[in-house]
C-alpha positions as a printed NumPy array, in Angstrom:
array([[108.688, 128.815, 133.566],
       [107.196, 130.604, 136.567],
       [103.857, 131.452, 137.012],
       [104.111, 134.993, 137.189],
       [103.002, 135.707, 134.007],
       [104.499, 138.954, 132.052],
       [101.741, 138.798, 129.363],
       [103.55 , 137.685, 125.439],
       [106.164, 138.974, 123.812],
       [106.352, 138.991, 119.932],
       [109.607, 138.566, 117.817],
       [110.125, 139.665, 113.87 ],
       [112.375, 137.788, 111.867],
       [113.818, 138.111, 108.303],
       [111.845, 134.698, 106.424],
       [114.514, 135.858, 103.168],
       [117.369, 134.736, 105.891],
       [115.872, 131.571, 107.562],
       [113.525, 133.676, 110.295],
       [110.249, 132.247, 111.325],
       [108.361, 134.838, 110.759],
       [106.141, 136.074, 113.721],
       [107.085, 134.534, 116.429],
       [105.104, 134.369, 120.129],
       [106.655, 134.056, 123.6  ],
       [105.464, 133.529, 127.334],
       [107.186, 136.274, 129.471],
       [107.934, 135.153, 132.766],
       [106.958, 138.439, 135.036],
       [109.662, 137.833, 137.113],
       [112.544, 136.17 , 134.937],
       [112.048, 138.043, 132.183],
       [112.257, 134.858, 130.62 ],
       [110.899, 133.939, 127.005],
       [109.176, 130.728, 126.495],
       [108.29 , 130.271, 122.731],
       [104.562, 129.019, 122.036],
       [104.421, 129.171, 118.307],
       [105.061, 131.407, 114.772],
       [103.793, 132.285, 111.249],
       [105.973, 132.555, 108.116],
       [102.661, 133.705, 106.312],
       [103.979, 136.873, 105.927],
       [107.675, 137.524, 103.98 ],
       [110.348, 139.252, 106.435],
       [108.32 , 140.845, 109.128],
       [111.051, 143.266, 110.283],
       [109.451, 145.429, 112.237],
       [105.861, 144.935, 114.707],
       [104.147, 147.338, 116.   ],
       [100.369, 146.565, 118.624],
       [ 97.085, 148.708, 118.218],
       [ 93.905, 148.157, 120.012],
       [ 90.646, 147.572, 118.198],
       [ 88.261, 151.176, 119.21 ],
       [ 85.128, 149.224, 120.507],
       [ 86.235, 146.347, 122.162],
       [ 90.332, 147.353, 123.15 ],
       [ 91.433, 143.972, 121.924],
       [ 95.059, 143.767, 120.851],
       [ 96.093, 143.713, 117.141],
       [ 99.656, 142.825, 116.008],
       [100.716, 145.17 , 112.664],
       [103.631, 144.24 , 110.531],
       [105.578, 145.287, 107.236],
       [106.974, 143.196, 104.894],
       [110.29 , 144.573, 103.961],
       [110.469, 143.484, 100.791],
       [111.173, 145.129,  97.326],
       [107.084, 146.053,  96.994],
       [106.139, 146.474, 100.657],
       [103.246, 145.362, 102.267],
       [101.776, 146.024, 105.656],
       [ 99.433, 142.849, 107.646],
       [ 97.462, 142.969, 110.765],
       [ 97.231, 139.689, 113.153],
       [ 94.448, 138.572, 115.374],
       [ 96.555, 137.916, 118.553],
       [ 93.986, 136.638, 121.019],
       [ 94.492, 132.804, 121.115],
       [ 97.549, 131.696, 122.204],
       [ 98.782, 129.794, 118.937],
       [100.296, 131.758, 115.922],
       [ 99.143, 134.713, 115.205],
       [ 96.127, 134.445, 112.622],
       [ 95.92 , 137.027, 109.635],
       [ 93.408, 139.773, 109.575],
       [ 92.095, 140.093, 106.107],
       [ 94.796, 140.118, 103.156],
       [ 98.604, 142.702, 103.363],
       [ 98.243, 145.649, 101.87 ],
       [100.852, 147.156,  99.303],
       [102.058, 150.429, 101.152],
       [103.255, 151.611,  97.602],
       [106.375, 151.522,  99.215],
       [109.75 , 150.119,  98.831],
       [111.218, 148.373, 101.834],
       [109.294, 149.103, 104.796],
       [111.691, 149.215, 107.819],
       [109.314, 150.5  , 110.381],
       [105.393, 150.796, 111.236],
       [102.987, 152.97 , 113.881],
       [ 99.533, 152.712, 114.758],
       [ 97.57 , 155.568, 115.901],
       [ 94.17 , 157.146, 115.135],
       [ 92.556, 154.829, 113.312],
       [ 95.656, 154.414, 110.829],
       [ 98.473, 152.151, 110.583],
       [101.607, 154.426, 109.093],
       [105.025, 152.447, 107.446],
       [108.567, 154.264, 107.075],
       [109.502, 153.045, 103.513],
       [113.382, 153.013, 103.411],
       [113.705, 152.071,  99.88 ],
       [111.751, 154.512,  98.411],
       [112.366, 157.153, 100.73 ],
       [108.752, 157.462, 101.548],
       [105.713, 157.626, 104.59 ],
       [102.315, 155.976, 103.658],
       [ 99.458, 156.118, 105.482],
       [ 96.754, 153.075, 105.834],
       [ 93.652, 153.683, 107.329],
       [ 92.427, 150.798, 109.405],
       [ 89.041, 148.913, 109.141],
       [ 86.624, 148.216, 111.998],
       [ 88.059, 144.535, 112.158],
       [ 91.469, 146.338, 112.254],
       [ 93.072, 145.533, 109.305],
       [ 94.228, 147.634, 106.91 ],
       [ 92.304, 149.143, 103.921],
       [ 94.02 , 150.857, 100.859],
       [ 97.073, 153.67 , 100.918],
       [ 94.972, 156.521, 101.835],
       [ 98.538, 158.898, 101.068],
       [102.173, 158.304,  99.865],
       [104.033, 161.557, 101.306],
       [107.825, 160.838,  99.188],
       [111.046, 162.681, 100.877],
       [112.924, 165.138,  98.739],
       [116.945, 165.18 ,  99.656],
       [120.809, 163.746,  99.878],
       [123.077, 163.447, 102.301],
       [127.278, 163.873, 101.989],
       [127.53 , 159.864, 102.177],
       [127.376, 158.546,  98.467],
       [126.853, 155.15 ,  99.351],
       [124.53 , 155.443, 101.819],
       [122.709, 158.958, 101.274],
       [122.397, 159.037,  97.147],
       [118.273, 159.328,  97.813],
       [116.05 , 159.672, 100.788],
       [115.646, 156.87 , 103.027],
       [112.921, 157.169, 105.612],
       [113.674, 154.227, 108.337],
       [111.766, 155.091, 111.486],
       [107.951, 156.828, 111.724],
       [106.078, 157.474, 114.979],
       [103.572, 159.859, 115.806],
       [104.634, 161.883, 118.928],
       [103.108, 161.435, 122.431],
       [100.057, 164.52 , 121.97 ],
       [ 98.954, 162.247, 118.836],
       [ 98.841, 165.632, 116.862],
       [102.283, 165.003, 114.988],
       [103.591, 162.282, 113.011],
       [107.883, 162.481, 113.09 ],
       [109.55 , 160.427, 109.967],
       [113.425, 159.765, 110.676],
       [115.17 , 159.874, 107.171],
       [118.687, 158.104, 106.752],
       [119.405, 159.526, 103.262],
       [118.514, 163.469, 104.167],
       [120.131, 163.835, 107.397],
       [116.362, 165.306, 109.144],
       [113.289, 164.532, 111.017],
       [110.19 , 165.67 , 109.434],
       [107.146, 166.496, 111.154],
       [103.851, 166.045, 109.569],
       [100.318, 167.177, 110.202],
       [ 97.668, 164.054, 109.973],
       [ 94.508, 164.706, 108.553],
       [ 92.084, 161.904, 110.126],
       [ 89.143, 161.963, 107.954],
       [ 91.595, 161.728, 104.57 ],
       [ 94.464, 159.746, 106.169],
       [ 96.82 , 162.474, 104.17 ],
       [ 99.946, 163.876, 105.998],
       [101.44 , 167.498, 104.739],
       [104.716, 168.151, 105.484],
       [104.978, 170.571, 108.633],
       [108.329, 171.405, 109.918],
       [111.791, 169.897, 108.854],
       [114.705, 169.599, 111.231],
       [117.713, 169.18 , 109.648],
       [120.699, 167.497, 111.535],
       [124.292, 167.345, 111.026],
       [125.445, 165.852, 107.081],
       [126.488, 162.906, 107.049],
       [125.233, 161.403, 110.685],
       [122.353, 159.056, 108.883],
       [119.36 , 159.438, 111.273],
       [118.017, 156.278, 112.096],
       [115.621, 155.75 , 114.83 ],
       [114.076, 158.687, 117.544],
       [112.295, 158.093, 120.624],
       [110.546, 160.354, 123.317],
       [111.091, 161.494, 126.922],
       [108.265, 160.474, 128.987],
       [108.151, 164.326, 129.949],
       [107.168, 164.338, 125.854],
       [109.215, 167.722, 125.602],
       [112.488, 166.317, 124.513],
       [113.543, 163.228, 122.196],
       [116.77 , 161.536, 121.119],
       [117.667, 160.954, 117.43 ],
       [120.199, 158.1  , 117.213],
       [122.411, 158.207, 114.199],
       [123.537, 155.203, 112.087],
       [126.38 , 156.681, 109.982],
       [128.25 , 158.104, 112.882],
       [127.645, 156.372, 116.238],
       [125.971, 159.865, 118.065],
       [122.86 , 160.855, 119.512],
       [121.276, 163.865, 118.61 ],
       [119.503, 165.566, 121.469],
       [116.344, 168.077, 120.552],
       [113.754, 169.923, 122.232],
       [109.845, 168.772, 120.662],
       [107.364, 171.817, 121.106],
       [104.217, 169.38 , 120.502],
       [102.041, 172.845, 120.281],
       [104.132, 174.486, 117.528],
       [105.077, 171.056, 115.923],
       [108.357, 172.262, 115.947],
       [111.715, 169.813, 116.591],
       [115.226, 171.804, 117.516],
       [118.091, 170.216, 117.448],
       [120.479, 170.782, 120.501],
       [123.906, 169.031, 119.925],
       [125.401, 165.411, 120.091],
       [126.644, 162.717, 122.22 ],
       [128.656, 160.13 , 121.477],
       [127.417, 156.646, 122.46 ],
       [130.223, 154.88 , 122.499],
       [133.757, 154.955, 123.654],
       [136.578, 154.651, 122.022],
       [137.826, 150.878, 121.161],
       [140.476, 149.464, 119.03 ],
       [140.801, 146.218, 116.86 ],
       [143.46 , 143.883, 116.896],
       [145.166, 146.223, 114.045],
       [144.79 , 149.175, 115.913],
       [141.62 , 150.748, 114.363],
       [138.24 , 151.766, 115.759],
       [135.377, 149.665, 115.729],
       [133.254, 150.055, 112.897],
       [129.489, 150.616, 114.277],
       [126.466, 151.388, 113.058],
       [123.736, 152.007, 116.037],
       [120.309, 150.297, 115.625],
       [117.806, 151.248, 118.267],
       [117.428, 153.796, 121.042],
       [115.16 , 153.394, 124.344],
       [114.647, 155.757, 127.257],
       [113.242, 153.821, 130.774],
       [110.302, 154.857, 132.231],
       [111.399, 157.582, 134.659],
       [113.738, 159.153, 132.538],
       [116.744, 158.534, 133.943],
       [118.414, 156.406, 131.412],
       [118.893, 155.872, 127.829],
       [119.791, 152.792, 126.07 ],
       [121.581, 152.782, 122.608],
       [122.129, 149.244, 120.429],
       [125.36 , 149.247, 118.393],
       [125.807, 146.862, 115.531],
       [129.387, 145.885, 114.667],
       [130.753, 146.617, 118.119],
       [127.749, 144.297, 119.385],
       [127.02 , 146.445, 122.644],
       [124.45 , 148.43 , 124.193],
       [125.421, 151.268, 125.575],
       [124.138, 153.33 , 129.262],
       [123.693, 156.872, 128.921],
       [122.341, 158.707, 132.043],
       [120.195, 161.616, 132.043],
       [119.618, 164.679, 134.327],
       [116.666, 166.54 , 134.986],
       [116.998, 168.703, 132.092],
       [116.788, 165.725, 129.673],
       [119.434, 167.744, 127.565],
       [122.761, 166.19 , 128.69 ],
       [123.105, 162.627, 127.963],
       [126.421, 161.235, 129.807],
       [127.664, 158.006, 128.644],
       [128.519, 155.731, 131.303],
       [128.906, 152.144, 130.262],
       [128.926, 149.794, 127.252],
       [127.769, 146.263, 127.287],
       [127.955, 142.636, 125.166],
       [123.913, 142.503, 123.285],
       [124.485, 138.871, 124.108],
       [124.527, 138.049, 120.321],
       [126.039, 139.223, 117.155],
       [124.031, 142.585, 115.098],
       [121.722, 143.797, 117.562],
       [118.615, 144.96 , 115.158],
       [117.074, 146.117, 117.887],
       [116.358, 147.178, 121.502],
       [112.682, 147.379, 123.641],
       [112.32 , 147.584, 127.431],
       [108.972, 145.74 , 128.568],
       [106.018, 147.075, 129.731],
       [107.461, 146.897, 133.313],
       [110.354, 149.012, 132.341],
       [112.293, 145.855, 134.491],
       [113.712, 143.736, 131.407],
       [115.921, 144.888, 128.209],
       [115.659, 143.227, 125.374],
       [118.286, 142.844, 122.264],
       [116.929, 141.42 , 118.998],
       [120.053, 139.802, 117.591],
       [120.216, 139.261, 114.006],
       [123.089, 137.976, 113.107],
       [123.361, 135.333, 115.798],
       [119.845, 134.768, 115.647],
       [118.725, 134.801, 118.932],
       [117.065, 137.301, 121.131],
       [118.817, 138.318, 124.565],
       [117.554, 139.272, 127.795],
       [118.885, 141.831, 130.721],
       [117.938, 142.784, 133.815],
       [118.224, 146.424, 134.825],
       [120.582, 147.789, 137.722],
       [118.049, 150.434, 138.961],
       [120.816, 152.926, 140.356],
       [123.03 , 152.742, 137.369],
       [120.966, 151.645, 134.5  ],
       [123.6  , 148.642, 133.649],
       [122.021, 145.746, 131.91 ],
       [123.117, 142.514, 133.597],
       [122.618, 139.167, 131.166],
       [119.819, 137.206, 132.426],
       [119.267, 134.911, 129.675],
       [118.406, 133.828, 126.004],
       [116.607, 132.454, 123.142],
       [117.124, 130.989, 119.742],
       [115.544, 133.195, 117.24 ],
       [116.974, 132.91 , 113.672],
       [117.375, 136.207, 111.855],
       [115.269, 138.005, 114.775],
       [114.691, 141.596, 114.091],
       [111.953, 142.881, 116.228],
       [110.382, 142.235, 119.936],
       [107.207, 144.067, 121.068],
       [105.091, 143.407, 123.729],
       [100.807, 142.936, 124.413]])
């Protein structure tokens, strides 16, 4: 490896489906390269990761959910450059199936896809977490039958102002917006935006301008463009994009896909969509008005069931965390057309996650 250092990278794996856990990586600053140091199967599936900063001294804290049946959330001391070492003990979010966790004042929050629900965990000085402070439970159904019988909340993030927390729900086809109250830790239900039945919501994230964002759907391979007022709290829906094009098996029949993650680079310019089934991510470019997403190329993830999709702190190197194949891919960026070139990868079984401290 080079010595350009690129800081660590940190990979989530499924332990149900022969992951390691938490696993850390070297990142090569000018590769992009991962070089694996070492991983903790203390905690069961870490599926998703999320990094806060301790208030008094700004050292970096990894948080993680335990998607299991009763969910848990666990923060990691991430200072030495072994494992990750356990902060404290998990804490049940009173949750089923946590798919997704944020950090921001002074709480730790976990999308609970099982149970259709948000809980809140305020965080201790040492920064783990304490108790379920709230348990804010969806109310709603989809068209789908299968997949939209209940609520199913998969993504939560509190917006770029701080003042909102957004929860992405599968099962009711909307993005809620809750107000946080930071001495209780309780959220109450703001605003409510509902999308198109039958698209399955999945995972949002924010133009760096902070007055758009980009809902990417699961159930129908689309991206739902909306305006965010952060002063009103209020989320409007302003049509779709497909993001992906057409393809055809071997017996003549589209491609089954079910989009994963969504990324926008740095400057705005591009968007970056992972599709599961079809195995691709997928180039969308956008214009100044952040409101017309234009598909322009799809590309191999470099694995099989791409869970999901971060760009480094550079905004240089894509990264796919392939499930299925178990391994976690790396791309470098064309900066004129956004086109992610394979520059190499690593053997991660069941990986699910990659964030970066």
């Amino acid at each position: 490896m080079g010595a350009n250092t690129g800081g660590r990278a940190f990979i989530g794996s499924f332990t149900s489906a022969g992951g390691l856990g938490i696993t850390v990586a070297d990142v090569d600053g000018t590769t992009g390269e991962l070089s694996v140091l070492a991983s903790t199967d203390i905690l069961a599936d870490p599926s998703f990761l999320a990094v806060g900063r301790l208030p008094d001294t700004g050292a970096a804290v990894l948080y993680a959910v335990s998607e299991v049946s009763e969910g848990a959330a666990a923060a990691f001391d991430i200072g030495g450059r072994g494992a990750p070492v356990l902060i404290g003990e998990p804490q049940p979010v009173q949750g089923d199936g946590p798919t997704h966790v944020d950090v921001r004042a002074g709480h730790l929050f976990t999308a609970n896809y099982g149970s259709g629900s948000v809980s809140v965990l305020p965080l201790r000085p040492d920064g783990s977490p304490g108790p379920a402070a709230c348990v804010l439970r969806h109310e709603g159904a989809g068209p789908d039958v299968a997949r939209q019988a209940v609520p199913h909340a998969h993504q939560v993030l509190a917006d770029p102002s701080g003042n909102w927390v957004l929860s992405v729900d599968l099962g009711t086809d909307s993005v809620r917006v809750c107000a946080l109250d930071p001495g209780t830790g309780s959220l109450r239900t703001h605003s409510e935006a509902v999308l198109r039945p039958g698209t399955g919501p999945r995972h949002l994230a924010f133009h760096p301008s902070g007055g758009h964002l980009y809902v990417l759907n699961e159930l129908e391979p689309t991206l739902t463009v909306c305006r965010w007022d952060a002063a009103t709290g209020l989320l409007e829906p302003l049509g779709e994009t497909s993001v992906l094009p057409r393809s055809a098996d071997d017996d003549g029949e589209a491609v089954r896909t079910y989009p994963s993650e969504v990324v926008v680079s740095h400057d705005g310019r591009f968007l970056w969509a992972a599709g599961r089934g079809r195995d691709s991510i997928s180039v969308l470019a956008l214009d100044e008005t952040a409101e017309k997403p234009v598909l322009v190329a799809a590309v191999g993830c470099g694995g099989s069931w791409p869970r999901d999709l971060t760009l480094d702190p550079t905004g240089q190197w894509l990264y796919a965390a392939n499930e299925r194949s178990g391994n976690v891919s790396w791309f470098s960026l064309d900066a004129e057309t956004g086109i992610p070139s394979p520059a190499g990868s690593i053997d991660v079984p069941a990986a699910s996650c990659v964030v970066f401290a």
